[in-house]
C-alpha positions, -999 to 999 in steps of 0.1 A, spaced: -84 132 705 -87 160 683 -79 170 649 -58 198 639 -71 231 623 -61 236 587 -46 267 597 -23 241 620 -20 218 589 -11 241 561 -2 276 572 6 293 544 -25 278 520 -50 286 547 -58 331 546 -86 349 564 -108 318 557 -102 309 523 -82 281 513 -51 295 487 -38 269 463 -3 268 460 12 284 429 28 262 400 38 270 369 38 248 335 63 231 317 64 234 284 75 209 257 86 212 221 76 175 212 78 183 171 109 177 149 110 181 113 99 149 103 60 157 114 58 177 84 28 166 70 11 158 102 -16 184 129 5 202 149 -4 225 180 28 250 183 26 279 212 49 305 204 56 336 222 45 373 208 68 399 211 48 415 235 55 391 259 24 371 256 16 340 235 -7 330 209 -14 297 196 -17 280 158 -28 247 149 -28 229 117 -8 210 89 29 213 97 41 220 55 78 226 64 107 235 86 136 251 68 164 280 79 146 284 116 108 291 101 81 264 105 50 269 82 16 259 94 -12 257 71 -47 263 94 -77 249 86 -92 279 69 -60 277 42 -43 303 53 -10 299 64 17 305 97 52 311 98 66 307 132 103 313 137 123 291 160 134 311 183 98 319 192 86 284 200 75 279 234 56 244 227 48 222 201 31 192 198 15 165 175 -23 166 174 -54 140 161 -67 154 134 -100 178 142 -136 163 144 -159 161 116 -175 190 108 -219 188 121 -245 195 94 -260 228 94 -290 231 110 -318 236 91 
């Protein structure tokens, strides 16, 4: 008995000898509420270009539609509602390695 081809098997993965994976796209969760102010936060937000650009840091407060992330370098992020994409609570970063000398 033989075994199928993959071309048999999965048709429209299988193209001039190369195996195509099947497309998928993600799902994206906004898993952050007002009461993690205070806590590391990962937020995605989209860019009015249409792409997207991450910040991650302290979440200092949510008020009228802005969130306000304060990074690790001080400065800080205002990120309005309506452009959150994603948002999640995040461990707090690793400890920083002594310079080399």
């Amino acid at each position: 008995m033989s075994l199928p081809s993959i071309a048999a098997v999965s048709p429209r993965f299988h193209h001039g000898g190369r195996h195509i994976a099947p497309r998928f796209s993600a799902r994206y969760v906004i898993a952050i509420a007002p009461s993690d102010i205070g806590r590391r936060v990962s937020i995605r937000r989209r860019l009015p270009s249409g792409g997207y650009s991450d910040v991650v840091g302290e979440l200092q407060g949510w008020a009228d539609g802005r969130l306000t992330v304060r990074r690790r370098d001080g400065s800080v992020a205002e990120v309005a509602e309506a452009e959150l994409v994603a948002g999640k609570v995040v461990p707090p970063p690793p400890p920083r390695r002594p310079a080399r000398s």
